[in-house]
C-alpha positions in Angstrom: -12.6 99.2 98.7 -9.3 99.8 97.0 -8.6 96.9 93.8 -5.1 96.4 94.3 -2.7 93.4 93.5 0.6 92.5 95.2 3.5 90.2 93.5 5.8 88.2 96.2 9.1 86.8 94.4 10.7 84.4 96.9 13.7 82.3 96.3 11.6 79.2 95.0 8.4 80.9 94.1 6.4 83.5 93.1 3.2 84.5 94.2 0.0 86.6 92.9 -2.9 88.2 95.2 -5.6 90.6 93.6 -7.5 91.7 96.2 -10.0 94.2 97.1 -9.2 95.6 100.6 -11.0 98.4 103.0 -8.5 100.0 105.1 -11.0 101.2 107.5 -12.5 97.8 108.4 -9.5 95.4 107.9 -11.2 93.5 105.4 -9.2 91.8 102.7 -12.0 90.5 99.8 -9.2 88.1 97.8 -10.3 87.4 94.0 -7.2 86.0 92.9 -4.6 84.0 94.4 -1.6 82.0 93.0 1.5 80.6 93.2 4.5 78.8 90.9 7.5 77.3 91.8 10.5 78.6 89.3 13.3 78.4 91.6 14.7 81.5 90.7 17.4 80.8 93.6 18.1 78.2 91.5 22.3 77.7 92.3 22.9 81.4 93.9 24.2 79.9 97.0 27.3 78.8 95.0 27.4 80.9 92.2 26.3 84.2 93.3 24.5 84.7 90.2 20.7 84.2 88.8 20.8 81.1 86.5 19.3 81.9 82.5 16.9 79.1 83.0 15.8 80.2 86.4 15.3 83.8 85.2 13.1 82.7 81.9 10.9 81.1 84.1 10.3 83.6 85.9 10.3 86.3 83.5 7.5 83.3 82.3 5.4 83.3 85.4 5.5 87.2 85.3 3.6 87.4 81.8 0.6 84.9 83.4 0.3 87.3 86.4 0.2 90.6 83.7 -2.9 89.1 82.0 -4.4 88.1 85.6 -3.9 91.8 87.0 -5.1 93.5 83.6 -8.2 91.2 83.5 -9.1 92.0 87.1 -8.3 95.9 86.7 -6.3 96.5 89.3 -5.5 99.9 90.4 -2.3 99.5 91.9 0.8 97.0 92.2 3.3 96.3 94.3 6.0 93.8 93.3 8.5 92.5 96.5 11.3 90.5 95.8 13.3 88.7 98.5 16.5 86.9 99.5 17.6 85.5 96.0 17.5 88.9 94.0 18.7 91.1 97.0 21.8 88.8 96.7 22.6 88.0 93.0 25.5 89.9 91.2 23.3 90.1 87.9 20.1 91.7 89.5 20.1 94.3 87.3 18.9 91.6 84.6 16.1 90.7 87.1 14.6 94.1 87.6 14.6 95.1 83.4 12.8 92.0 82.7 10.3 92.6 85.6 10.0 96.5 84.4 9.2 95.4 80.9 6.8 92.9 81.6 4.9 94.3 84.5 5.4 98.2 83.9 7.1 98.5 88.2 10.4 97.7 89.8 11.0 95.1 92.1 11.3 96.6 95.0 14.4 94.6 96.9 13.2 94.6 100.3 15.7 94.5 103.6 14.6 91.0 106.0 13.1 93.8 108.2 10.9 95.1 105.8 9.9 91.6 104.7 9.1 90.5 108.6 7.0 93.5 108.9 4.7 92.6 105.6 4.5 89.0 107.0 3.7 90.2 110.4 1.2 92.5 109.2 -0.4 89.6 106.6 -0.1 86.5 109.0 -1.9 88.4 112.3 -4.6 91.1 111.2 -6.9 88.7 111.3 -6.2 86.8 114.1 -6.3 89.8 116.2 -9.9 89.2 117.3 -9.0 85.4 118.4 -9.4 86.0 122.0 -8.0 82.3 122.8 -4.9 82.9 121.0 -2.3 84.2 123.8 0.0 87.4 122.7 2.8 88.2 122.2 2.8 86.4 118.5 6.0 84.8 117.4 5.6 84.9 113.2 7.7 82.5 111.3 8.3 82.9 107.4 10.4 79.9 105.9 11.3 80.8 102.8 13.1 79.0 100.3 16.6 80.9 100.9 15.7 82.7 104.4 13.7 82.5 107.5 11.6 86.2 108.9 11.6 85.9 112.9 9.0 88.4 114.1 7.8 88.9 117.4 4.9 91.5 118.3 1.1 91.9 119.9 -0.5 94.4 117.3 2.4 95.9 116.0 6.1 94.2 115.3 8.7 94.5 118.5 11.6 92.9 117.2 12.3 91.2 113.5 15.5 89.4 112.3 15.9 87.7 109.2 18.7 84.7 108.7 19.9 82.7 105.9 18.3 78.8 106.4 15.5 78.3 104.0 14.2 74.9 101.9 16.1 75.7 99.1 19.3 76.9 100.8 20.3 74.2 103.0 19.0 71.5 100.6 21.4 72.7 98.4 24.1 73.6 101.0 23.7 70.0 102.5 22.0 67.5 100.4 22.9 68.0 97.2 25.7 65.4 96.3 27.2 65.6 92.7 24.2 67.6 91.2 21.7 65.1 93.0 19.8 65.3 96.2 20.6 62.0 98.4 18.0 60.1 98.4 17.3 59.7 101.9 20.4 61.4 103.0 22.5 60.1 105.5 22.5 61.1 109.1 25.9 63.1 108.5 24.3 65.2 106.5 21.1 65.9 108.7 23.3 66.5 111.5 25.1 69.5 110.1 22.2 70.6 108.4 20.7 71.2 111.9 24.1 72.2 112.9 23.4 75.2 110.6 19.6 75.8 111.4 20.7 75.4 115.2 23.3 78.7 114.5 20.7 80.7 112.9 18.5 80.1 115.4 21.7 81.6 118.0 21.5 84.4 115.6 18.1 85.2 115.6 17.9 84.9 119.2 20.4 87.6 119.9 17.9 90.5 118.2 14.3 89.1 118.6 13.0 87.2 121.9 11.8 84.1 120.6 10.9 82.3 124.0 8.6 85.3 125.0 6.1 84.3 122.1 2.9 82.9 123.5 1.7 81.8 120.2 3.6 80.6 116.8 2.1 81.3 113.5 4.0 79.5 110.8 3.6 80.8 107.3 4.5 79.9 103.9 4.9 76.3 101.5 7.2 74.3 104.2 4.6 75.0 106.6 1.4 74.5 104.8 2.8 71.6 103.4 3.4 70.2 106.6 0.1 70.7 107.9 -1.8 69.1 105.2 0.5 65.9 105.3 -0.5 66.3 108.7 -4.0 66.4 108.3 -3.4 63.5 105.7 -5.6 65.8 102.6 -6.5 64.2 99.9 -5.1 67.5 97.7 -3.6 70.9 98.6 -7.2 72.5 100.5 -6.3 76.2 101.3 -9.3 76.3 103.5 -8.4 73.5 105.7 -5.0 74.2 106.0 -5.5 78.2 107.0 -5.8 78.5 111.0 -4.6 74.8 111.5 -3.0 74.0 114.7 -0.2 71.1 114.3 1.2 69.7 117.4 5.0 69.6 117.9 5.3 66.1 118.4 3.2 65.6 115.0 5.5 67.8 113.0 8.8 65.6 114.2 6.8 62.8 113.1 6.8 64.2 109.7 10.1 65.5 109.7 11.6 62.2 110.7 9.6 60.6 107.7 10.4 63.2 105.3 14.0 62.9 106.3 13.9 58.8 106.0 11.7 58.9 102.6 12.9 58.8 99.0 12.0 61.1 96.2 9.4 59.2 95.1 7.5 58.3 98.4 7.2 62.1 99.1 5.5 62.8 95.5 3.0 60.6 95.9 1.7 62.8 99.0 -1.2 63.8 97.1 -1.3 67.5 98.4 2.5 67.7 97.5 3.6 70.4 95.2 5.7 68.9 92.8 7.9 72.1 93.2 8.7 71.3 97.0 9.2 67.6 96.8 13.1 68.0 97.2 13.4 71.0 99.4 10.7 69.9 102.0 12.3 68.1 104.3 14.8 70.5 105.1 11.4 73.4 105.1 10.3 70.8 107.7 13.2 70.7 110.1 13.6 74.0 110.2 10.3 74.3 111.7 10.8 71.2 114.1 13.9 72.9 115.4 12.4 76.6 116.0 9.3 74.9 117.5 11.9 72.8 119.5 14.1 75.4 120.6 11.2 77.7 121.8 9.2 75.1 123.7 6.4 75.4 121.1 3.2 72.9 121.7 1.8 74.0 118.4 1.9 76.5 115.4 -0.7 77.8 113.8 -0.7 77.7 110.1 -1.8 80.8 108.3 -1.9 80.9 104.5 -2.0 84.7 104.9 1.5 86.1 105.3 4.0 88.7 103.4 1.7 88.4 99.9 -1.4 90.0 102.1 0.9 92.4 104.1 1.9 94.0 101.1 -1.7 93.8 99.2 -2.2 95.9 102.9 0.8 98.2 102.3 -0.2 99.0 98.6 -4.0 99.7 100.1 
């Protein structure tokens, strides 16, 4: 067993796994996993830049993780950043603090590399689920990008677009520095409009209609499935290998879409974090699953954050 941990830093959150893992039997033993929203996209859409604010809290959630990784003694890390920080003009400002507090450069991955870690994370283990038909389709929503990967063991074809939570929220239902509160049905139309393009664009690189089986990952996902499930709080177990039918996730999305601010946190498994970007998390997953003739997805809580606990291993 190698102790290693592995640092994801997404557009709305960042995420911690220590974990000891044995290459030779594919087993991933997790002691540590965990996960705060700081936004760090937080206006780069408009602005091209990382916000102070939205830096400082991460720079924050980085110093909680270097206790975590010291206390566990791990013997190697791995820290991935994603769409927001590959973007940004002031990066550089990004990858000192990290280096200071956390002793290894972000490493800013390509939407390939980043399908390939999810792949790797989201289907290792479901490799001996004889039930589940191959070829997988694996589905990373993200808060400023969506990872499209199609593949039996090993990944065929990847492609990474630009609609995540955070990204069209912003893009579409921010109003005035507010989200509308339901918005209005011009505003979900061209939101879709958008989804509906990236979808055209992913489909020009990666055969989405071969897939067999969708595995959804990350928070838009898992959040769906435990409103779905109705939990009475966020229940990692019950949520990982869920199966949510298509017609229950439009269900969802249509109430998400028609609910205020305040009806969606009081979902008692909703992150406080994703209470404004959720709905837009939501359709994007109604339209793929739409667009591919999906009955189901499968929700898997292990994605890119295992595949690169794998790749450090």
């Amino acid at each position: 067993m190698t102790r290693v941990a592995a640092v994801d830093c997404g557009t709305n959150s960042i995420r911690l796994l220590v974990a000891d893992c044995d290459p030779a039997t594919g087993e991933l033993a997790e002691l540590d996993r965990r996960m705060t929203i700081v936004r760090l996209g937080q206006g780069v859409d408009r602005t091209g830049r990382l916000a102070p604010e939205a830096l400082e809290r991460t720079f924050a959630a980085c110093r909680e993780y270097a206790a975590v990784i010291e206390e566990y003694g791990a013997e190697r890390l791995r820290f991935v950043a994603t769409s927001a920080s590959r973007d940004a003009e002031n990066r550089d400002e990004f990858v000192r603090g990290v280096v200071d507090i956390l002793g290894v450069e972000p490493e800013v991955i390509s939407g390939d590399q980043e399908a390939e870690f999810s792949f790797t994370g989201a289907t290792k283990e479901l490799a001996g689920h004889d039930h589940l038909e191959r070829p997988f389709l694996v589905v990373d929503i993200g808060g400023g990008s969506t990872e499209f990967v199609v593949g039996e063991e090993h990944v065929r074809a990847a492609r990474s677009v630009d609609v995540g939570c955070v990204r069209m929220t912003e893009r579409h239902l921010v109003v005035d520095g507010a989200v509308t509160d339901p918005p209005t049905e011009e505003q979900i139309a061209a939101m879709r409009a958008d989804i509906e393009a990236a979808l055209d664009l992913a489909e020009r690189s990666v055969p989405l209609r071969e897939a067999r089986t969708l595995v959804g990952l990350a928070g838009s996902v898992t959040t769906v499935s435990a409103i779905a499930q109705e939990l009475p709080e966020y229940d990692s177990a019950a949520i990982h290998h869920s199966r949510i039918s298509r017609d229950r996730v439009r269900e969802i999305t249509d109430w998400l879409l028609r609910s205020t601010h305040a009806e969606r946190a009081a979902v008692p498994s909703m992150h406080p974090g994703r209470v404004d970007v959720i709905a837009a998390g939501a359709l994007v997953l109604l339209a793929i699953m739409e667009r591919i003739g999906a009955e189901e997805v499968v929700v898997s809580e292990h994605d890119i954050l295992d595949g690169i606990a794998w790749s450090v291993a």
